[in-house]
N, C-alpha and C positions, 0 to 999 in steps of 0.2 A: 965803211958801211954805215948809212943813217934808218933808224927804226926807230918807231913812233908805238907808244904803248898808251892805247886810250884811257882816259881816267876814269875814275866809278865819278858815277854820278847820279844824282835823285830825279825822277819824270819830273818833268813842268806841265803847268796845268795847258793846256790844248786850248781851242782857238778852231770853229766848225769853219771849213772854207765855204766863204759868200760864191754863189752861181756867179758866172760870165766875168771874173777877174782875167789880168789878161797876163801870159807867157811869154818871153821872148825864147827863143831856142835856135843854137846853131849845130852844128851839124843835123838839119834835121831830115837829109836826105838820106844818110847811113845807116847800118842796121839797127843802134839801138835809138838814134834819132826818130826814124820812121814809126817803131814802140810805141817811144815814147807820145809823139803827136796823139794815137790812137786813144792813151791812157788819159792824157790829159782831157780832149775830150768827153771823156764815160765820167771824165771829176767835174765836168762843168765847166773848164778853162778854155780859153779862147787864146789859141795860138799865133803870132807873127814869129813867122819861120823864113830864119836865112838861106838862099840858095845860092851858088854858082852860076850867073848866066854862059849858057853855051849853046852853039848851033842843036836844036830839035829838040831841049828842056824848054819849056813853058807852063811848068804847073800853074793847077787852076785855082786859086782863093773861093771857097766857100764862105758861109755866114759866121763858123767858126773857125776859121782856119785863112790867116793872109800871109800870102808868101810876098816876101822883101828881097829883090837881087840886089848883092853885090859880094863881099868878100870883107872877111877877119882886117885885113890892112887898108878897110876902104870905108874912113873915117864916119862919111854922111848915111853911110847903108845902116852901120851900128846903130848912128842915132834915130835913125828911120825904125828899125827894129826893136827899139827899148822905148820909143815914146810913149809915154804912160805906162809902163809894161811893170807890176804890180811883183814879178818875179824874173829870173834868166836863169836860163839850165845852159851852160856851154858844153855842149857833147862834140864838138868840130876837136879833131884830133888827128895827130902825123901818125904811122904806123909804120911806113914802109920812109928806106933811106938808108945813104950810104958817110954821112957826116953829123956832126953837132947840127949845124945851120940846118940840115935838111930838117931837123927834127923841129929845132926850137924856131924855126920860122912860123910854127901852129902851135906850138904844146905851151911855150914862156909867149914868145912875143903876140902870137894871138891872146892868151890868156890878158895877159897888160892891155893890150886893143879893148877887150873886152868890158873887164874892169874899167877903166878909162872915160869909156860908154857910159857903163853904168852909173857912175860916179856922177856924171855929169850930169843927169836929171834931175829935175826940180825936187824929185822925192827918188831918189836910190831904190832902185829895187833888191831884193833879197836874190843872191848869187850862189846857185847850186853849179860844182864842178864837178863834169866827170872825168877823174885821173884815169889810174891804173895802179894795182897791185904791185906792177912792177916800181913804182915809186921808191915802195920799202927800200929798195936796192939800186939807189942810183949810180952805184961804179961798175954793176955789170954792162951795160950798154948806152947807147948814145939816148936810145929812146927812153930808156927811165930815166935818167939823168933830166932829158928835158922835162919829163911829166912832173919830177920832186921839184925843179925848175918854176913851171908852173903854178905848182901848189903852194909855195913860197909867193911868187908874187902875189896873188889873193892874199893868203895872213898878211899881208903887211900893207892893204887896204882898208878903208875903214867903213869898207859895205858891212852885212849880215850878209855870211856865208855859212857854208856848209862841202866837205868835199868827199867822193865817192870813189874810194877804192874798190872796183870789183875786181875778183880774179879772172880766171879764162869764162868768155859768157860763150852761149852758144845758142842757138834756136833758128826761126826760118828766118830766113836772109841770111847768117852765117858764112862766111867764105874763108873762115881757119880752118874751125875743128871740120866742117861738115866733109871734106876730102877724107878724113879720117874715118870720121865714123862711115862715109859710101862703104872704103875698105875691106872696113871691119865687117860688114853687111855682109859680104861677099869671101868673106871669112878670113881674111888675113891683116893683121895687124903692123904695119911697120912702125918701129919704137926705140928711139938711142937705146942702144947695150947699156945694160947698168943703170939705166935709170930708175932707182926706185925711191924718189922722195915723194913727199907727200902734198897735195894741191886741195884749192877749194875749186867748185864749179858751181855757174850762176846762171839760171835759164833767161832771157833778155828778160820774157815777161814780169819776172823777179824784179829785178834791176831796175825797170820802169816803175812798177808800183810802186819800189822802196823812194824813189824820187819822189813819185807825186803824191804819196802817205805825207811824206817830212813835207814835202809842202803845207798841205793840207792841216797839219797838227801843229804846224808853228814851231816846229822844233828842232833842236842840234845845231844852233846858234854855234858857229867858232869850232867845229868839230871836225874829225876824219873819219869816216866810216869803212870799214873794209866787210865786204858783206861775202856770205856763202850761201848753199841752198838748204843750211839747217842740218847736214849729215853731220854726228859726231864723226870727229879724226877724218875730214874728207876723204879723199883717196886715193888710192897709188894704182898702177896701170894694171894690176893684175884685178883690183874689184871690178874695176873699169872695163875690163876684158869679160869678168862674171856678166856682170850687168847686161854689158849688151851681146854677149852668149843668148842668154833668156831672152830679151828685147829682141832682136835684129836675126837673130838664126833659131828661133825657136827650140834653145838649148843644146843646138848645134856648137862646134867647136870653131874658138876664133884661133889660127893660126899665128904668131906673134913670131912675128918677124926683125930680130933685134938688126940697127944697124949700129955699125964700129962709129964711137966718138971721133977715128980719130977720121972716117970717109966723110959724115956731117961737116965736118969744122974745115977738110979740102973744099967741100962742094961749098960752104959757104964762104972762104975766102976766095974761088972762082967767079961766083956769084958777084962778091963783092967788087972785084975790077973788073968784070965785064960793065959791071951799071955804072961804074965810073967811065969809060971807054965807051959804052953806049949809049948812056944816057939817060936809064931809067932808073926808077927807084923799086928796089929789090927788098922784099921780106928776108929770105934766109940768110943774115949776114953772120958773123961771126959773133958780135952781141945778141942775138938771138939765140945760136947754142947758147948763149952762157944761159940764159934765162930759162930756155928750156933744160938744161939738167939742174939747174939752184934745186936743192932739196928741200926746201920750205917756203912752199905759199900758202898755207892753212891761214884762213880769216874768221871771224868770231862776230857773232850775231848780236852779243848778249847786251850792248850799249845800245844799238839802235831802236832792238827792240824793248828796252827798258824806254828810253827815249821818247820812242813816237807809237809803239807798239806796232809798229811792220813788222810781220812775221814770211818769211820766203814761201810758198805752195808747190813748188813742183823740185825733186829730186831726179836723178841721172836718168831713171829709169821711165819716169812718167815723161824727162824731157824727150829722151832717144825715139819713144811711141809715138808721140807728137810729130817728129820731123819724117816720120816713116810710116806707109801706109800698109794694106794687113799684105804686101809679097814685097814689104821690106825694101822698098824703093822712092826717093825722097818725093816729099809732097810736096 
């Protein structure tokens, strides 16, 4: 087990971000990628965003906004997309997989590609990374393993960094939690048996601003940030169940449907050598149970916002309202 305990530290004096600097950003077709563009944006920043070329993607470049095709392993696109580029957010990330390689092919060896890039410009730009929570614990699964992967190659660059541990995020575009919460809407809960540890949760909108804040204030030089949405003691699945009781069923009852450990962890090594035998890459594998029953992902606010003064705005409840409209059907 490797865990990281942030240090106290004293605020630095801030730094007002100048209008029309420019971003580089990859993953910026993904949920918290697409965010983030939005946010950057409303701060003034002028985005060159990595895409995938594929048959019937052509996004459009705007006056703020230029989209750069090519790919994390495709040397001249990187440099295309950092030229003069004043900062980089790498949000491109493996999530789904049935090996190492599948993971660290995005999570470490994109990260290096990345870095690499950056490093390579006439002036270095400052390098924000979005890991994951799951980091804290890279012998539970393949994909934390690559994330703490990751996160290691950056420190041991000699950019200006900064890296973002969030926990479970969630909001629109969503495609984890949101099957969950439909569920739940509809009043039934299904929930590992036994699962009662304790977790942080982060609304995307959150997660975005905490980014382009620290941009914008100059600050967390060399840091890890693990962020939450500011509840004391996050929560465990029965607040969870409270919450969107009130939210989603108008204090109607959500049904919780515990499943056996030990049917998850069948379905997930099923899961696992079919994607191997067919060929895709699979979310529910056996590293996955492990992550979802880990009893502790509580994350703690109180460095960053000492730091750069980002403070989170939206809790479970304000987020659940958001993604559901008033007969409780996604927006």
């Amino acid at each position: 087990m490797i865990s990281q305990r942030l240090p106290s530290l004293t605020p630095v004096a801030t730094t007002p971000l100048k209008k029309n600097k420019l971003v580089a950003l990859t993953g910026a077709t993904g949920f918290i990628g697409s965010t983030l563009i939005k946010q950057l944006h409303q701060a003034g920043w002028h985005v060159n965003a990595l895409y995938r070329p594929r048959a019937g993607r052509l996004p459009v470049s705007t006056q703020d906004l230029t989209w750069v095709a090519g790919a994390l392993h495709d040397s001249p696109s990187l440099a295309t997309l950092m030229a003069g580029a004043d900062a980089v957010i790498h949000c491109a990330g493996a999530v789904r997989g049935t090996s190492r390689a599948d993971f660290d092919r995005i999570n470490e060896t994109g990260v290096h590609n990345v870095v690499q890039a950056a490093a390579a410009q006439t002036h270095p730009p400052r390098l924000l990374l979005v890991s994951s929570l799951a980091a804290r614990m890279p012998d539970l699964s393949h994909y934390a393993a690559s994330k703490w992967r990751g996160e290691e190659v950056l420190k041991a660059s000699t950019l200006r960094w900064s890296i973002f541990r969030p926990p479970a995020v969630y909001g629109p575009g969503d495609r984890e939690l949101l099957p969950l919460f439909k569920s739940m809407a509809k009043g039934i809960a299904p929930l590992p048996a036994g699962a009662d540890g304790r977790f942080s949760m982060l609304h995307v909108d959150d997660l975005a601003a905490a980014m382009v804040h620290c941009l914008s204030q100059e600050g967390g030089d060399g840091l890890t940030f693990e962020l939450d949405d500011g509840r004391a003691g996050g929560y465990d699945w029965p607040s969870v169940l409270s919450i969107a009781q009130q939210v989603l069923r108008n204090g109607g009852k959500i049904r919780r449907l515990p499943i056996p450990i030990t049917s998850l962890k069948l379905a997930a090594w099923t899961n696992f050598y079919a994607a191997k035998l067919l060929r895709y890459a699979p979310m529910l594998t056996p590293g996955k149970i492990r992550e979802i029953t880990h009893r502790d992902w509580l994350c703690d606010n109180n460095d960053i916002t000492r730091i750069t003064g980002w403070q989170p705005t939206c809790e479970l409840a304000q987020g659940l309202a958001g993604l559901f409209d008033k007969n409780h059907k996604p927006r």
